[in-house]
C-alpha positions as a Markdown table, in Angstrom:
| # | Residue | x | y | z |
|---|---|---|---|---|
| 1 | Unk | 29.2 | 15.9 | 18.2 |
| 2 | Unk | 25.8 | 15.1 | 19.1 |
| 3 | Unk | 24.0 | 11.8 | 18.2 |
| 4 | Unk | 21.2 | 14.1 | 16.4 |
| 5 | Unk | 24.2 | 15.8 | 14.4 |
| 6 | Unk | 25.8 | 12.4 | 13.1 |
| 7 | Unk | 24.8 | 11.7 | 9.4 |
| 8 | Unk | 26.2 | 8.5 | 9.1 |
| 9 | Unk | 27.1 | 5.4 | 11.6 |
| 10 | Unk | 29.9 | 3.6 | 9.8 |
| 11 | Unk | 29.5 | -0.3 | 11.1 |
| 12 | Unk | 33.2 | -2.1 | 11.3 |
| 13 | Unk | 33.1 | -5.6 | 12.2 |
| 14 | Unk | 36.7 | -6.4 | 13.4 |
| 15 | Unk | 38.9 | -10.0 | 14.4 |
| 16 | Unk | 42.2 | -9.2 | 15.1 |
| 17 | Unk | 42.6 | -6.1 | 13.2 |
| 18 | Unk | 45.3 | -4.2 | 14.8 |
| 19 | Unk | 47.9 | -4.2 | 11.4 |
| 20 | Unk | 44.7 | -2.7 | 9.5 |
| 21 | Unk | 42.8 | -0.7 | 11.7 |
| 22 | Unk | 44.6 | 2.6 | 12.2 |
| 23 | Unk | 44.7 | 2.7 | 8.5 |
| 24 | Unk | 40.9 | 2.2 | 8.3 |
| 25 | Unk | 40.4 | 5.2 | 10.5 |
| 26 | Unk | 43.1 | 7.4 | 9.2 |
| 27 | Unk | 41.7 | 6.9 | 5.5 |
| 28 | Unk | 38.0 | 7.6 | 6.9 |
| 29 | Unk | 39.4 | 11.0 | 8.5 |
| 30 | Unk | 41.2 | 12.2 | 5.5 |
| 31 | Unk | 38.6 | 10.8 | 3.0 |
| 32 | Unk | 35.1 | 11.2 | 4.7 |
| 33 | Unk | 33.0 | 14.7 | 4.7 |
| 34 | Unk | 30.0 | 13.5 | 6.3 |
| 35 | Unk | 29.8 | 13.6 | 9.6 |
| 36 | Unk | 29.8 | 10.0 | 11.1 |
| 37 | Unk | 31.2 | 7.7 | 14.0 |
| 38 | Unk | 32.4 | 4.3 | 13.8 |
| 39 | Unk | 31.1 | 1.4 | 15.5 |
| 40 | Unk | 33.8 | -1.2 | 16.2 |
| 41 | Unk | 32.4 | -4.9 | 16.9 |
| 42 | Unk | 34.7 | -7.4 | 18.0 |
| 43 | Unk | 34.1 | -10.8 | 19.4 |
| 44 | Unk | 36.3 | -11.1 | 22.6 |
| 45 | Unk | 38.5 | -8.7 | 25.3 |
| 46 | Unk | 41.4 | -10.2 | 23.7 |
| 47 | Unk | 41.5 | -8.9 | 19.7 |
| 48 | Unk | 44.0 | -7.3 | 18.9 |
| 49 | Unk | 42.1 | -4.6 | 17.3 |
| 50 | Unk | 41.9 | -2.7 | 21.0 |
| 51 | Unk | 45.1 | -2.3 | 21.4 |
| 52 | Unk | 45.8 | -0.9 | 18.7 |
| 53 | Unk | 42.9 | 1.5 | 18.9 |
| 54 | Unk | 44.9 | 3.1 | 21.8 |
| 55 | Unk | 46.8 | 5.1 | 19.6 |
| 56 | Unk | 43.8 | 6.3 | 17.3 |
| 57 | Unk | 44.3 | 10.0 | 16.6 |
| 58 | Unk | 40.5 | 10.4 | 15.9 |
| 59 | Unk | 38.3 | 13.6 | 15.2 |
| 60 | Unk | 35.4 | 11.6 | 15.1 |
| 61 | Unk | 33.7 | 9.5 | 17.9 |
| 62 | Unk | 34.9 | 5.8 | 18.1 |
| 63 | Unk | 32.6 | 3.8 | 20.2 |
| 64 | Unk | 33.5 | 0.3 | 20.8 |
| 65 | Unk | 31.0 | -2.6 | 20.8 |
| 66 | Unk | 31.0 | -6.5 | 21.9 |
| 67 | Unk | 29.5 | -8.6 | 19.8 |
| 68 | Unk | 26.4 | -10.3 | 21.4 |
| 69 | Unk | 27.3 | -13.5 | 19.6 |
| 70 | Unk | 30.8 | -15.0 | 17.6 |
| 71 | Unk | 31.3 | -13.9 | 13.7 |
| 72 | Unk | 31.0 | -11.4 | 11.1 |
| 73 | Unk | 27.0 | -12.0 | 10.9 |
| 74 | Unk | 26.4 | -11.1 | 14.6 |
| 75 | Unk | 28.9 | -8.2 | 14.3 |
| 76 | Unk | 26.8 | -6.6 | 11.9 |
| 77 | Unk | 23.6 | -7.3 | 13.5 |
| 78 | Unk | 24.7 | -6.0 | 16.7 |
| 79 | Unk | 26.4 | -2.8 | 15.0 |
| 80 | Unk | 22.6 | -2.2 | 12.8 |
| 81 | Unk | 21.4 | -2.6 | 16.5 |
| 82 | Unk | 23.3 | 0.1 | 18.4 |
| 83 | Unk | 23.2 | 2.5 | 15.6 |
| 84 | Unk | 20.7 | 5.4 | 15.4 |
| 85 | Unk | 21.5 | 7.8 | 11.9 |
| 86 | Unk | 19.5 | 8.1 | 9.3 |
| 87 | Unk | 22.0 | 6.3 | 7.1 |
| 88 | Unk | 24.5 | 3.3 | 8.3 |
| 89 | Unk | 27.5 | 1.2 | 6.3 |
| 90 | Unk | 29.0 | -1.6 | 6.7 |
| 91 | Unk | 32.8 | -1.1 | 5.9 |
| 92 | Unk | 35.4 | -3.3 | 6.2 |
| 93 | Unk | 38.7 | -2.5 | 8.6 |
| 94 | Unk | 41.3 | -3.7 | 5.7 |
| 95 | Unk | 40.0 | -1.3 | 3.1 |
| 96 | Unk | 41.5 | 2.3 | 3.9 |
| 97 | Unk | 41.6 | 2.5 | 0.2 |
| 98 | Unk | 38.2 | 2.8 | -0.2 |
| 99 | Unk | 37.2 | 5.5 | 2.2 |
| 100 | Unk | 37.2 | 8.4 | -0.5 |
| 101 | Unk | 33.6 | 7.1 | -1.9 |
| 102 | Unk | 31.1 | 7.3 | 1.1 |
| 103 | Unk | 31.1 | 10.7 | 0.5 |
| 104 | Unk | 29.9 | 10.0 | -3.0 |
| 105 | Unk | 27.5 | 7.1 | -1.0 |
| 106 | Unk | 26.1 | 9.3 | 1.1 |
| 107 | Unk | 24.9 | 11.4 | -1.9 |
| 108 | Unk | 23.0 | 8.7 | -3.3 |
| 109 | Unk | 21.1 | 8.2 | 0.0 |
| 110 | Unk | 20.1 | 11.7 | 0.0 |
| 111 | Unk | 19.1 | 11.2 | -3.3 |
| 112 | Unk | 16.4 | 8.6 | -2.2 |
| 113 | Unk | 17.5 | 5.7 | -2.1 |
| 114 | Unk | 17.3 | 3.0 | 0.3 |
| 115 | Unk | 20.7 | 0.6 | -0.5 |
| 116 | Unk | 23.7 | 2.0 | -2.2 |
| 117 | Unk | 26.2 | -0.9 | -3.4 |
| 118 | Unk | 29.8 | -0.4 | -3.5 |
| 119 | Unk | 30.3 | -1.8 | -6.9 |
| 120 | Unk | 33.8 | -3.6 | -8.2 |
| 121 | Unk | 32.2 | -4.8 | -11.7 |
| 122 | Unk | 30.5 | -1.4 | -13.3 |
| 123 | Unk | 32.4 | 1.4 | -15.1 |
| 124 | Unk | 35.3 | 2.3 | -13.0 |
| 125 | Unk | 35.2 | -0.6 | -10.3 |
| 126 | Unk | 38.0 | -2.9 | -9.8 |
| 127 | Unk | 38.3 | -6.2 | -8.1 |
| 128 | Unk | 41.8 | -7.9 | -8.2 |
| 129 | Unk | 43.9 | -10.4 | -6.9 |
| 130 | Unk | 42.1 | -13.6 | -4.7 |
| 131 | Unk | 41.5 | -17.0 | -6.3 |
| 132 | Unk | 40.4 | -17.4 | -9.1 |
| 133 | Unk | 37.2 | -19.5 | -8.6 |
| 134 | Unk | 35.5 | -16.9 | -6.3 |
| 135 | Unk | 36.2 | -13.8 | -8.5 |
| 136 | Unk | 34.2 | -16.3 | -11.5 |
| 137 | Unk | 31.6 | -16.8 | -8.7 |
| 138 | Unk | 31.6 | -13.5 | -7.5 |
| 139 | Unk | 31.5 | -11.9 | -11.5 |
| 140 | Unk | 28.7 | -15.1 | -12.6 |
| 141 | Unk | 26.7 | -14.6 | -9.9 |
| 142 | Unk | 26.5 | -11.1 | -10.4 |
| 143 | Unk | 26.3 | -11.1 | -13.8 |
| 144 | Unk | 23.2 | -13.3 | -13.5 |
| 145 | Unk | 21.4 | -11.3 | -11.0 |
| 146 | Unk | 21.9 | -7.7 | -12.6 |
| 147 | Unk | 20.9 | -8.9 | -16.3 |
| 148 | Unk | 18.0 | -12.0 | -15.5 |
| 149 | Unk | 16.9 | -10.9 | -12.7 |
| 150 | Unk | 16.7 | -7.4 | -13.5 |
| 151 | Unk | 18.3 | -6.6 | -10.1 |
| 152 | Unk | 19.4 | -2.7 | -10.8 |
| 153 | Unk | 22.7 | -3.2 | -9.2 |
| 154 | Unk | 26.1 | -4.9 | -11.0 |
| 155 | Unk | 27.9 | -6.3 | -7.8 |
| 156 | Unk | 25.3 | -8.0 | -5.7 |
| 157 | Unk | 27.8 | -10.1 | -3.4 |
| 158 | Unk | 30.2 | -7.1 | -2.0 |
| 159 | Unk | 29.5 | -7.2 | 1.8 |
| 160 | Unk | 30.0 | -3.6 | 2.4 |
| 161 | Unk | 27.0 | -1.1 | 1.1 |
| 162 | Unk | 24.9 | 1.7 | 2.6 |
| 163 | Unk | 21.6 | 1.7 | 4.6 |
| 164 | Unk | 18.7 | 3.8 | 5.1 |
| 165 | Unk | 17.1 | 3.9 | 8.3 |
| 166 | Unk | 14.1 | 2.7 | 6.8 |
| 167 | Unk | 15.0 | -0.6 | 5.7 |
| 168 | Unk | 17.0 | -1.6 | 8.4 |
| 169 | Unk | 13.6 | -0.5 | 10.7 |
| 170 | Unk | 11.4 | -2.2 | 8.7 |
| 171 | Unk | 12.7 | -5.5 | 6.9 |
| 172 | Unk | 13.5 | -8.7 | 8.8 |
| 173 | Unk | 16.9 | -9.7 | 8.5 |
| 174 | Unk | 16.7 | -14.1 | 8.1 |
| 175 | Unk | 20.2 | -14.8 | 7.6 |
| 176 | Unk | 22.2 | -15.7 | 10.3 |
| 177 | Unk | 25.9 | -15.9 | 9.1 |
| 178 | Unk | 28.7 | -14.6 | 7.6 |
| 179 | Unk | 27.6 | -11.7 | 4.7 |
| 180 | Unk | 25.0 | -12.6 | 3.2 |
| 181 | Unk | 22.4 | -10.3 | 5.0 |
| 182 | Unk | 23.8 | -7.9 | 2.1 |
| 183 | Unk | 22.3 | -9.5 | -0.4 |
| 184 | Unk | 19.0 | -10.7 | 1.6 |
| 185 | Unk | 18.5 | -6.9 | 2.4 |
| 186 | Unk | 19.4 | -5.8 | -1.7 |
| 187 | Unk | 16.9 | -8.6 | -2.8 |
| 188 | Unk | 14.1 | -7.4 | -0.5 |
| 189 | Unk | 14.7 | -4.0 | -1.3 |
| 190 | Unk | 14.2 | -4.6 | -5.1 |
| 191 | Unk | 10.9 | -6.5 | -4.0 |
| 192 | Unk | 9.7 | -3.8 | -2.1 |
| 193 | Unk | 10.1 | -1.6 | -5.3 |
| 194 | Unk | 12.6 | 1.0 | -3.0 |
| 195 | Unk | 15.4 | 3.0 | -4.7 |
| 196 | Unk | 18.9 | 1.0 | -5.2 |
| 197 | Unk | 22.0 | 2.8 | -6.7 |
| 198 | Unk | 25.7 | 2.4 | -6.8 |
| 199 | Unk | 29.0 | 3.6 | -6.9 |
| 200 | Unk | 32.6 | 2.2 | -8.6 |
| 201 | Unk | 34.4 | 0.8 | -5.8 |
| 202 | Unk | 38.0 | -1.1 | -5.5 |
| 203 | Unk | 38.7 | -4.5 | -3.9 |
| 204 | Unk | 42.3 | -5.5 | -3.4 |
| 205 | Unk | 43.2 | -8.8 | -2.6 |
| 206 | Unk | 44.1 | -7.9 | 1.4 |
| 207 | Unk | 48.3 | -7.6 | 2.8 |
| 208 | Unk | 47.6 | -8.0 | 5.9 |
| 209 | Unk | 45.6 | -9.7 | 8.6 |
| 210 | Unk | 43.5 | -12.9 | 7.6 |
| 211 | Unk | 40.4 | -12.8 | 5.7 |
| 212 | Unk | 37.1 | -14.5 | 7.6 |
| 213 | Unk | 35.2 | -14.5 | 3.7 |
| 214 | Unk | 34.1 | -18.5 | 3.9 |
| 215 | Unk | 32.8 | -19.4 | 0.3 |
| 216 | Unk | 32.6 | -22.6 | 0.8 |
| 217 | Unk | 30.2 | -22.4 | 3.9 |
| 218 | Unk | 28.6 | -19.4 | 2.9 |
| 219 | Unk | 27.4 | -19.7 | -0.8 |
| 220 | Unk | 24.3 | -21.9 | 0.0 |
| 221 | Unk | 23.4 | -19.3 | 1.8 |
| 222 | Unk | 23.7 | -16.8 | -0.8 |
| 223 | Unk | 21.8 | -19.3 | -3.1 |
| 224 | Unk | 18.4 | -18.4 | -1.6 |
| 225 | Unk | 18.7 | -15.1 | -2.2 |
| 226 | Unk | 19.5 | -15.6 | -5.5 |
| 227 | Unk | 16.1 | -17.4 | -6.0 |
| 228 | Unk | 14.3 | -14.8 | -4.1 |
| 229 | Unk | 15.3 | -12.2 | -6.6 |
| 230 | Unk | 14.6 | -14.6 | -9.8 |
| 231 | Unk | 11.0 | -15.3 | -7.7 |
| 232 | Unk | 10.7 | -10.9 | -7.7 |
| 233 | Unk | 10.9 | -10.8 | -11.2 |
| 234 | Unk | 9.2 | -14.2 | -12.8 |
| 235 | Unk | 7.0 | -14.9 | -10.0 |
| 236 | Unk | 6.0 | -11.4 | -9.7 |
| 237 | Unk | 6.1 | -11.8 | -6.1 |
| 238 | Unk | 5.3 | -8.0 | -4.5 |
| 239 | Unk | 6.1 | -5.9 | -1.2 |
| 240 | Unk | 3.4 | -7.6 | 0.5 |
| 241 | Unk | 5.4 | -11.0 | 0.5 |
| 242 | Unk | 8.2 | -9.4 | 2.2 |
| 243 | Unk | 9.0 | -10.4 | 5.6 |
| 244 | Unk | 8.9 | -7.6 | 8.0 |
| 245 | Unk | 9.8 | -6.5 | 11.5 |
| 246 | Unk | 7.2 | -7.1 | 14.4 |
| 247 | Unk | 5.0 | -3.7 | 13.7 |
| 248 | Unk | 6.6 | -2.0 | 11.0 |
| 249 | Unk | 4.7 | -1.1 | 8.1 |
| 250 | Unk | 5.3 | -0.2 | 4.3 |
């Protein structure tokens, strides 16, 4: 397949993933209609990950990318960087389960719309198992946004969504770790007025492998964002207060 006949790059940010990764790709083959390739970003030569993508059994291309700095932030930044379709998603390597809805992703971005959130809190979502003070942080938080701040989306801290082209061309990405350029990029897209949507999505608390989700360090982060969409809808701060990329326009 031809990089002008690939709909969709699939982003995967990997450390040490070689229990979860062959199930990752095996529930994208069976599950995914679009035609896509995965971007793997690891850290270092030695993850485990790459050894155990020697016994892929792939129909899709798998191309393998090093990280140009440590952590889940510069994996996704350096995935967004390499990628080239008109529509790209973050999806994380221990959630084979949830392969059956980019399909239903992909739609919505035809559809017009610029970020597509993989929801666990609307109609038909799930989130279970974890502790118990980030799924109240993670269920607050969102609950806050979607009804005060009139942010059209019900899960706003889920790392893994879809992106169109567009935004990722045009708006500056300011964070600079862990996930929470998800949220920065759903925030900005409310404030440029572009389309958000969503679909039910699952989130099981993960078997295997160990989690790099650092709430502690991390929710400051996700703090600003939260008053950047409060300052979108009571500040009625427009598109032309959004920071952009060196030459892009909107």
């Amino acid at each position: 397949m031809t990089e002008k006949e690939v709909e969709l790059d699939i982003i995967m940010p990997v450390y040490n993933e070689g229990e979860n990764i062959l199930d990752a790709l095996e529930g994208l083959r069976h599950g995914v209609k679009t035609s896509f390739r995965v971007f793997v970003c690891y850290d270092f030569d030695e993850d485990n990950t790459l050894k155990a993508l020697e016994k892929a059994d792939c129909d899709f291309d798998i191309v393998l990318v090093k990280n140009r700095s440590t952590g889940p932030h510069e994996a996704v930044m350096t995935g967004f960087e390499r990628s080239s379709a008109g529509a790209v998603i973050t999806y994380p390597a221990d959630e084979a389960y949830n392969a059956e809805i980019i399909d239903r992703m992909y739609a919505k971005f035809k559809e017009g719309n610029d970020v597509v959130v993989a929801s666990r809190l609307t109609k038909g979502g799930e989130m279970s198992g974890g502790p118990r003070f980030k799924s109240f942080l993670v269920r607050s938080g969102s609950f806050f946004l979607h009804h005060f701040a009139a942010l059209p989306a019900t899960d706003a801290t889920y790392g893994w969504r879809m992106f169109s082209r567009r935004i990722i061309n045009t708006v500056e990405i300011e964070s600079t770790a862990g996930f929470t350029y998800a949220i920065e990029l759903l925030v900005k897209c409310h404030r440029l007025k572009w389309n958000i949507d969503e679909v039910p999505a699952r989130w099981l608390m993960r078997e295997k492998g160990e989690s790099r989700f650092n709430l502690r360090k991390w929710f400051p982060l996700y703090a600003k964002w939260f008053f950047y969409a409060l300052a979108t809808t009571y500040l009625r701060r427009g598109p032309d207060t959004v920071k952009l990329k060196p030459g892009a326009k909107i």
